[in-house]
Z-matrix of the N, CA and C atoms (Angstrom, degrees):
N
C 1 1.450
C 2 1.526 1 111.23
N 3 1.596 2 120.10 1 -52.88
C 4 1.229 3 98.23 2 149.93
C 5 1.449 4 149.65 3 -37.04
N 6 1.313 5 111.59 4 -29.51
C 7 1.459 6 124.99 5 -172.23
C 8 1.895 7 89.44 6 -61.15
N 9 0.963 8 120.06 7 -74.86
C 10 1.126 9 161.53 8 -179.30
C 11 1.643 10 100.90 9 -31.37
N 12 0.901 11 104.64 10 -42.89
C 13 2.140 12 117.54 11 -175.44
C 14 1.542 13 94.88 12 -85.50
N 15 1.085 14 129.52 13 -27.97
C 16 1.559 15 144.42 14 -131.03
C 17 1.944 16 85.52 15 -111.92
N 18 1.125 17 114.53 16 -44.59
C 19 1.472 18 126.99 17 -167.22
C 20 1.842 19 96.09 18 -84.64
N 21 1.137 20 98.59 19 -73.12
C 22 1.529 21 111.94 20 174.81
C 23 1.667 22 105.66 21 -23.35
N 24 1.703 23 116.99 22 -56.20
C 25 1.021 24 107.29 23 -171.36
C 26 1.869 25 113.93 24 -89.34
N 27 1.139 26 92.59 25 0.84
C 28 1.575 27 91.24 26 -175.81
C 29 1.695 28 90.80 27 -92.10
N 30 1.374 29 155.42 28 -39.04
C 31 1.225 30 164.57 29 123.45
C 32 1.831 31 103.05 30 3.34
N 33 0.747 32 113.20 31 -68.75
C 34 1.882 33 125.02 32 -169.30
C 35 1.641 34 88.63 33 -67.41
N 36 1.318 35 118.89 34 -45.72
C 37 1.539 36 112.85 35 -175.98
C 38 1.526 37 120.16 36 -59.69
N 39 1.702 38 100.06 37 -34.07
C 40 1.064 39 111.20 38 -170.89
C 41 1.872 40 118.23 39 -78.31
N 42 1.565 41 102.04 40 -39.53
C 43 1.086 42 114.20 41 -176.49
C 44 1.660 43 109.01 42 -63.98
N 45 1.453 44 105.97 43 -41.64
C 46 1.193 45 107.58 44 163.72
C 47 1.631 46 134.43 45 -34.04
N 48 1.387 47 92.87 46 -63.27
C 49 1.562 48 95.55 47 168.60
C 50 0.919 49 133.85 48 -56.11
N 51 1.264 50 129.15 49 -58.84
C 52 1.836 51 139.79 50 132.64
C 53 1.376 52 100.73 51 7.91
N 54 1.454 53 127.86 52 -90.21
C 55 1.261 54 127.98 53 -179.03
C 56 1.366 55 125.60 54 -54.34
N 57 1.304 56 123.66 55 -14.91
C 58 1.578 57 126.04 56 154.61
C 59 1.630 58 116.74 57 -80.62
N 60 1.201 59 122.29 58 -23.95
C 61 1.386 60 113.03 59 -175.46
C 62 1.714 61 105.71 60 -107.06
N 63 1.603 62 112.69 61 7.48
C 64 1.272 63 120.43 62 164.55
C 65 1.528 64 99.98 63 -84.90
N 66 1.234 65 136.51 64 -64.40
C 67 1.170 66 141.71 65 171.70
C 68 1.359 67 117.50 66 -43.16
N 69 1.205 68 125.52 67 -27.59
C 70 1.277 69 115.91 68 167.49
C 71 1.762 70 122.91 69 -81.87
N 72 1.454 71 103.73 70 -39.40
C 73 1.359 72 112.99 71 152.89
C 74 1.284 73 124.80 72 -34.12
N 75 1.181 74 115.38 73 -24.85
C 76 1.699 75 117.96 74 -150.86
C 77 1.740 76 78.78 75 -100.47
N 78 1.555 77 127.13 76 -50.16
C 79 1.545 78 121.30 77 -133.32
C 80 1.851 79 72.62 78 -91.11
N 81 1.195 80 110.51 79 -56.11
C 82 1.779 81 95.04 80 174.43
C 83 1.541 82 123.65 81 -29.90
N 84 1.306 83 113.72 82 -38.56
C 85 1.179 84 111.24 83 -156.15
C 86 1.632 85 106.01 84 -93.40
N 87 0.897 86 98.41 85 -28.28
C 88 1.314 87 131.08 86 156.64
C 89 2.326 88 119.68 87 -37.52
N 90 1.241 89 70.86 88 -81.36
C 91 1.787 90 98.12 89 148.73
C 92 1.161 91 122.84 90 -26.73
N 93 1.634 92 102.64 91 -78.00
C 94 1.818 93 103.65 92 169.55
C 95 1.424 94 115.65 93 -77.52
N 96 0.899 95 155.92 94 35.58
C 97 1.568 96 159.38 95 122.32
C 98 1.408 97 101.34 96 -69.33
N 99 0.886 98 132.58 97 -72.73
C 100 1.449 99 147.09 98 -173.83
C 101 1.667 100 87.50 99 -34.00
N 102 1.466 101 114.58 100 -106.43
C 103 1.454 102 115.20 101 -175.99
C 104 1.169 103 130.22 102 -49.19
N 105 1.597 104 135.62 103 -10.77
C 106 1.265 105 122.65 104 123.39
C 107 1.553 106 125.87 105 4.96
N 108 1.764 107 73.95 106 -83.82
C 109 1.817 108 103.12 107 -152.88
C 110 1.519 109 86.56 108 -78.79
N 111 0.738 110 134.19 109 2.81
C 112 2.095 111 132.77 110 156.53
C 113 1.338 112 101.82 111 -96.78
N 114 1.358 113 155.99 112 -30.70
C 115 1.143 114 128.85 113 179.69
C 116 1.147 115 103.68 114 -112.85
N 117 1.464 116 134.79 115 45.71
C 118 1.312 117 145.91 116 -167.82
C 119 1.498 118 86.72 117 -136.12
N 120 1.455 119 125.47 118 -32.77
C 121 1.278 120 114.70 119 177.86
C 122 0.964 121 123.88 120 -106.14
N 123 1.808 122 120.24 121 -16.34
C 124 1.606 123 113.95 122 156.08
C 125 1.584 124 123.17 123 -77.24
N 126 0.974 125 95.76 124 -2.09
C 127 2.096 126 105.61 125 159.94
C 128 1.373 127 119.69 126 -78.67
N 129 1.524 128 112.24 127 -36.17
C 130 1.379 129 113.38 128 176.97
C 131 1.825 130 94.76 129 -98.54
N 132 1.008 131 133.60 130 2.48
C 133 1.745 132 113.76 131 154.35
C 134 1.369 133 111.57 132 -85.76
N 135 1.519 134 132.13 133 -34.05
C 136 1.053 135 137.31 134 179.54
C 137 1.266 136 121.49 135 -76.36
N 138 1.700 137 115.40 136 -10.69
C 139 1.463 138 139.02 137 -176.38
C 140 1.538 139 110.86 138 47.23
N 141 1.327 140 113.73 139 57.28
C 142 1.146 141 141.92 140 172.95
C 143 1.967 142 103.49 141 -80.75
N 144 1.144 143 127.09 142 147.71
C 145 1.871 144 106.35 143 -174.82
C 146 2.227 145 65.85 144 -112.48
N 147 1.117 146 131.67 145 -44.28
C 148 1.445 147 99.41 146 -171.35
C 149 1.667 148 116.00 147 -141.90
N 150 0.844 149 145.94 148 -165.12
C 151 1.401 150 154.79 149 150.98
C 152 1.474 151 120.79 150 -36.68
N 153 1.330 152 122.65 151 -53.29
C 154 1.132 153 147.95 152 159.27
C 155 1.642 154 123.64 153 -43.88
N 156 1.340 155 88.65 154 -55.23
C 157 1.894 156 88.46 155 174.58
C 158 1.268 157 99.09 156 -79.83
N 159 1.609 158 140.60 157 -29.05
C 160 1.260 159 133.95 158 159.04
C 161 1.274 160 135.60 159 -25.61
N 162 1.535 161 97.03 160 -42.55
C 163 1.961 162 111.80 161 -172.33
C 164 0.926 163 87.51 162 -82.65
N 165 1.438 164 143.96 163 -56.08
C 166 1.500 165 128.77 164 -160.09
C 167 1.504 166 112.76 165 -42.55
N 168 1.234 167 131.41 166 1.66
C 169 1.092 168 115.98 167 -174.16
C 170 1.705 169 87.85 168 -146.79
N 171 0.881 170 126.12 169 52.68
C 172 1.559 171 134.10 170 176.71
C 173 2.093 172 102.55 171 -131.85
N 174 0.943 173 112.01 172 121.79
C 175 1.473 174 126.83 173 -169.48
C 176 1.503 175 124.93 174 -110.49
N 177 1.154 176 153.30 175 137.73
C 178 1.271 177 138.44 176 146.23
C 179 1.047 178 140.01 177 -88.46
N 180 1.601 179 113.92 178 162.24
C 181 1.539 180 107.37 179 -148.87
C 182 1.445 181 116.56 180 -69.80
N 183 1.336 182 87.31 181 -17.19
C 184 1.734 183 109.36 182 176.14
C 185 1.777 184 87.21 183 -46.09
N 186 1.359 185 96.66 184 -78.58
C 187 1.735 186 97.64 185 -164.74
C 188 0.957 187 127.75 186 -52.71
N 189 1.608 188 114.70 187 -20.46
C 190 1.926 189 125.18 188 -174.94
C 191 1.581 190 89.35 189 -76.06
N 192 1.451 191 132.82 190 -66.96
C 193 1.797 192 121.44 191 175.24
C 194 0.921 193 117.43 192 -47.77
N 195 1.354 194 134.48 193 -28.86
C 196 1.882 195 126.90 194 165.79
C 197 1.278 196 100.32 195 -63.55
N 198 1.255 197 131.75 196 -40.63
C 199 1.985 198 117.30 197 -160.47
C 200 1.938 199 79.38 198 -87.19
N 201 0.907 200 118.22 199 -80.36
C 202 1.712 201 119.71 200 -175.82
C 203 1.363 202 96.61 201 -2.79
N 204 1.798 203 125.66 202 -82.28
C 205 1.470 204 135.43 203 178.55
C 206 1.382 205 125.18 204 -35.25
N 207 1.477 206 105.35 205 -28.78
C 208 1.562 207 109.85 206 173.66
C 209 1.235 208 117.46 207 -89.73
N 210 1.377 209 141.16 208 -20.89
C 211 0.961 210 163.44 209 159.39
C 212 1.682 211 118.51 210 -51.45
C-alpha cells in the first residue's frame, strides 16, 4: 500500500509539472507572436523588406571600439 501511496504521489507531482511547463509554453509562445508582430513592424517603419537586409547593417561593439580607436 505504500508502494502504491508512494507512486500516486510521485504521479500528482508529476502531472503537476506537466501543467506548469504547459503553461509556460503557452505564455512563451505567446511571447514570440507578440515580438514577431513588433519586429515585423519596426522593419516595415525602417522599410527594411526582411531581417536579413536588417543585419547588414547591425555591428559589434567589438567593431564600433575598433572604428572609435581609429578615429
Amino acid at each position: 500500500m505504500k508502494e502504491k501511496t508512494k507512486a500516486d504521489q510521485d504521479l500528482a507531482g508529476i502531472s503537476a509539472a506537466i501543467k506548469t511547463l504547459e503553461s509556460t509554453l503557452q505564455i512563451q509562445q505567446n511571447d514570440v507572436k507578440t515580438l514577431k508582430l513588433k519586429l515585423e513592424k519596426k522593419l516595415e517603419e525602417k522599410k527594411f523588406l526582411n531581417v536579413e537586409e536588417m543585419l547588414k547593417f547591425v555591428v559589434s561593439e567589438d567593431k564600433l571600439l575598433e572604428t572609435e580607436k581609429d578615429n
